[in-house]
C-alpha positions, 0 to 999 in steps of 0.5 A: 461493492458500490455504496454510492447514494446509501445513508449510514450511522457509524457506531463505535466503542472503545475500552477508554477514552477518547471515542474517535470516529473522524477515521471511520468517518473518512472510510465511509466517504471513501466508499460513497457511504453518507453518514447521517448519524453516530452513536458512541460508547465507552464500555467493554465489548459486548458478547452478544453484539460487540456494542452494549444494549443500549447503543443497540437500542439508540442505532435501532431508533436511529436507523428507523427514523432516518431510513437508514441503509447502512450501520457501520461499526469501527471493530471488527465483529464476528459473524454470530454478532453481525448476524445478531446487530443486523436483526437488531438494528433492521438495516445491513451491518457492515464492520470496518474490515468489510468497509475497507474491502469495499473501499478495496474493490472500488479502487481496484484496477488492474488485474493484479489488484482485482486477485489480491481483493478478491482473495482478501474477500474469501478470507473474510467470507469464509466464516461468515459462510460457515456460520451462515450454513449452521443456521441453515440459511442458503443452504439450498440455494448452492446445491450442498446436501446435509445439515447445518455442519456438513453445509459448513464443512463443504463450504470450508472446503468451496472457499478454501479451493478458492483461496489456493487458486487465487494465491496460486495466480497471484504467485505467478505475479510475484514471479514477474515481479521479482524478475522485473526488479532484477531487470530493473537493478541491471539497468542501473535503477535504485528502486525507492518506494512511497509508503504511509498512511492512506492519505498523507500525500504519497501520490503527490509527493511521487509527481513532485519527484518525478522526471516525467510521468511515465515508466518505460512508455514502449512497455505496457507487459507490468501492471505497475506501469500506469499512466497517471498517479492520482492525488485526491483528498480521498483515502486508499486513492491509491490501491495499485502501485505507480511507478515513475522515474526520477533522479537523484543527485547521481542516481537513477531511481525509480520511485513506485507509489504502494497502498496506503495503510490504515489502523486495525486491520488484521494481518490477514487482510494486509498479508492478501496485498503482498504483492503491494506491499512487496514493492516497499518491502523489497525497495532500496529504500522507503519514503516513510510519509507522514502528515503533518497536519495530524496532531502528535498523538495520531503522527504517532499512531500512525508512524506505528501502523506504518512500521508495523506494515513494513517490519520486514523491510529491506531497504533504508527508511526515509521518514517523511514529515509532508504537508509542513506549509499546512501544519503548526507545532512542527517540532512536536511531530517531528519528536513523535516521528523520530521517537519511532523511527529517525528525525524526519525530512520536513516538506511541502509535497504540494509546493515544493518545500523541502525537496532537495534536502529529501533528495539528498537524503534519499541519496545518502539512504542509498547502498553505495555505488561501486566503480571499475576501469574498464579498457575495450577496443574502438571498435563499433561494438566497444562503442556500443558498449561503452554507450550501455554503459553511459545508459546504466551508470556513469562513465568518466575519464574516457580516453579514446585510442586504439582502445576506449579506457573508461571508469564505470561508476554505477550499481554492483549489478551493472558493475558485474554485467559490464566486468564481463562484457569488456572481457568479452569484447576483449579487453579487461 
C-alpha cells in the first residue's frame, strides 16, 4: 500500500549496543513514510509489546503530540504485541517486515512480482487474521459463523487455499523460466547476475556493463525483459529482474539485475521471491556487490545478509566492492569482505573505474568453454550453419572447399547442438 504523505515515529530496541536506526530510516523513505521522531531503547524484548513500557509511554506522547499516523518498529512483532502497541500508542503499528512488504507492493510491476508479493502478504497475514478472529474482531463481516477458534480455523483455512494457488501460479513461472535459461544457454549466452544489498549500485553497475539496453527487443513473451534499469538512491528500486546483454573478453553474457536484499527478514519472506532470487541462484556466476561507502562493520553485515540469501547458489561468486571513488579506508572493506567470501574487485559503477578488471574476472569465473572440428558441405544449408555457429560462439580457421571445415569454440551446450547438426548436414 501506499503511505505517501503520512508522518511517522520509528522505534526501535536492541539487547546491545549501538541502536541504529539509519537502516529503518531508509525504509520508511522508500515507502513514502515521513519520520518525524524516534524512540530508541537498549533493553530485552517486551512480552506484552516488544518495546519496554517506557518507550511506550514516550511514542504515546510523541504520537500525540505530533499528530502522528504511523509508529513503526524495526522487529518484527507478533500480532498479540501489535494489537497490544497500537491500542497503546493510538496510531497504526506497522513492524519492519509489514514496511518491506509495502516497500514490495509498490514496486511491484510485473505480474510475476505482483504474485510473489502477494503470496509474501498472505503469509504474513495469516496469523494476524487468526488472532484477529479470536478476539472476535471482522468475524461477521466475512460470513464465517461460530466463535473465536472455529473463526480462526476457517480462516486458516481461506488463506492457506490462497497461498496454494499463488505458489501453484507462480510454479508455472518457474516452468517458463527455467526453460528459458535452457534457451538461452543453447544460444551460447553465459548467464551473470547482480546481487547484494538493496542499494549498493547494482542497477547502475549492469548499465555500465552492458552493450546496449534492451534483451531480445522482438521478444516481449518474459517478465525479465524490461526496457530500462532504474538507478535511484532509493532502496529495493529494484524489486523485478532486469535482464541485459553485455560482452566479456570472448564470452556472450547476459547479465539479470535481481532483488536487493536486506537484513532481518524471515526466510519465509525472502523464500516468496524464489523466482527472483532464482536468476542469481542458478546464474553461472554472481556479482556480489558490496557499497564501499558503508563503514567495515556494515560492509561486513551486509556481505553476511547477502550470502546467506545466496547459500545455495550454483555459480562462481564474484564479490564486488562499488562506489570506491566515494569511499575512504578501501583496505579495511576490502579485509572485511574477503574474510566472508574472496578479495573483492574494486570499482566505480558511476564513473567507470575498475571495469576491466571486473570483466576479466567475470571471465575467469566463468566455466570454461569447449572447442570442436567441424567439416559440413558448401552447400546454402552448410552455410546457414556454419552462420548459427558464428551466431552462438566463435568460429576460427575456416577453410571453404567443397566442404567448410571449422573449429567452434563455444559453450558445452552449443557444442553438442552444433555435433549433432554437422552430422546431420552430412559431414562430422
Amino acid at each position: 500500500m501506499s503511505r505517501d504523505g503520512q508522518s511517522a515515529i520509528v522505534a526501535k530496541r536492541t539487547a546491545t549496543r549501538p541502536v541504529r536506526t539509519e537502516e529503518i530510516r531508509a525504509l520508511c523513505a522508500s515507502a513514502g513514510l515521513d519520520v518525524v521522531g524516534e524512540r530508541t531503547q537498549v533493553r530485552p524484548p517486551d512480552p506484552t509489546y516488544g518495546l519496554g513500557e517506557g518507550a511506550v509511554a514516550d511514542v504515546a506522547d510523541q504520537v500525540d503530540r505530533e499528530d502522528v499516523d504511523v509508529v513503526v518498529v524495526d522487529d518484527d512483532l507478533d500480532p498479540e504485541q501489535a494489537f497490544s502497541l497500537q491500542e497503546a500508542v493510538g496510531a497504526e503499528v506497522v513492524d519492519r517486515t509489514r514496511l518491506v512488504l509495502d516497500v514490495f507492493a509498490d514496486r511491484a510491476a510485473t505480474r510475476r512480482a505482483r504474485l510473489e508479493v502477494r503470496l509474501a502478504e498472505r503469509r504474513y497475514e495469516l496469523p494476524r487474521a487468526e488472532a484477529r478472529a479470536r478476539r472476535g474482531e471482522n468475524s461477521s463481516r466475512r460470513g464465517f459463523r461460530g466463535g473465536g477458534e472455529s473463526v480462526a480455523a476457517q480462516l486458516r483455512a481461506d488463506y492457506k487455499q490462497r497461498i496454494h494457488d499463488l505458489e501453484a501460479e507462480l510454479d508455472q513461472l518457474d516452468d517458463r523460466d527455467e526453460d528459458a535459461r535452457s534457451r538461452r544457454h543453447e544460444a551460447g549466452f553465459d548467464l551473470v547476475a547482480l546481487a547484494g544489498y538493496t542499494n549498493a549500485g547494482k542497477s547502475t553497475l549492469l548499465c555500465r556493463l552492458a552493450d546496449d539496453l534492451d534483451v531480445d527487443a522482438n521478444d516481449r513473451r518474459h517478465d525479465d525483459l524490461a526496457e530500462t534499469a532504474a538507478s535511484r538512491d532509493r532502496l529495493f528500486e529494484t524489486l523485478d529482474t532486469t535482464t541485459r546483454r553485455a560482452t566479456v573478453g570472448d564470452r556472450r553474457v547476459l547479465l539479470t539485475d535481481t532483488v536487493g536484499f536486506v537484513s532481518d527478514l524471515p526466510h519465509w519472506l525472502m523464500s516468496s521471491f524464489r523466482t527472483t532470487l532464482s536468476a542469481a541462484r542458478e546464474a553461472d556466476a554472481v556479482l556480489l556487490v558490496v557499497d564501499a561507502t558503508d563503514d567495515p562493520e556494515t560492509v561486513r553485515e551486509n556481505v553476511e545478509t547477502s550470502l546467506a540469501a545466496l547459500d545455495d547458489r550454483e555459480g562462481a561468486l564474484v564479490p564486488v566492492l562499488n562506489k570506491c571513488d566515494a569511499a575512504s579506508d578501501l583496505d579495511a572493506k576490502r579485509e572485511a569482505v574477503a574474510a566472508l567470501a574472496e578479495d573483492p574487485v574494486a570499482i566505480s559503477a558511476s564513473e567507470g573505474g575498475g571495469i576491466g578488471g571486473l570483466q576479466a574476472a567475470v571471465r575467469d569465473a566463468l566455466t570454461d568453454l569447449e572447442t570442436v572440428r567441424l567439416s559440413v558441405p558448401n552447400t546454402d544449408d552448410g552455410n546457414a550453419f556454419v552462420s548459427w555457429c558464428h551466431d552462438r560462439g566463435t568460429v576460427r580457421d575456416a577453410d571453404y572447399g567443397d566442404s567448410v571445415d571449422f573449429e567452434l569454440e563455444a559453450r558445452p551446450e552449443v557444442v553438442a547442438q552444433a555435433a549433432g547438426r554437422a552430422e546431420q548436414l552430412g559431414g562430422d
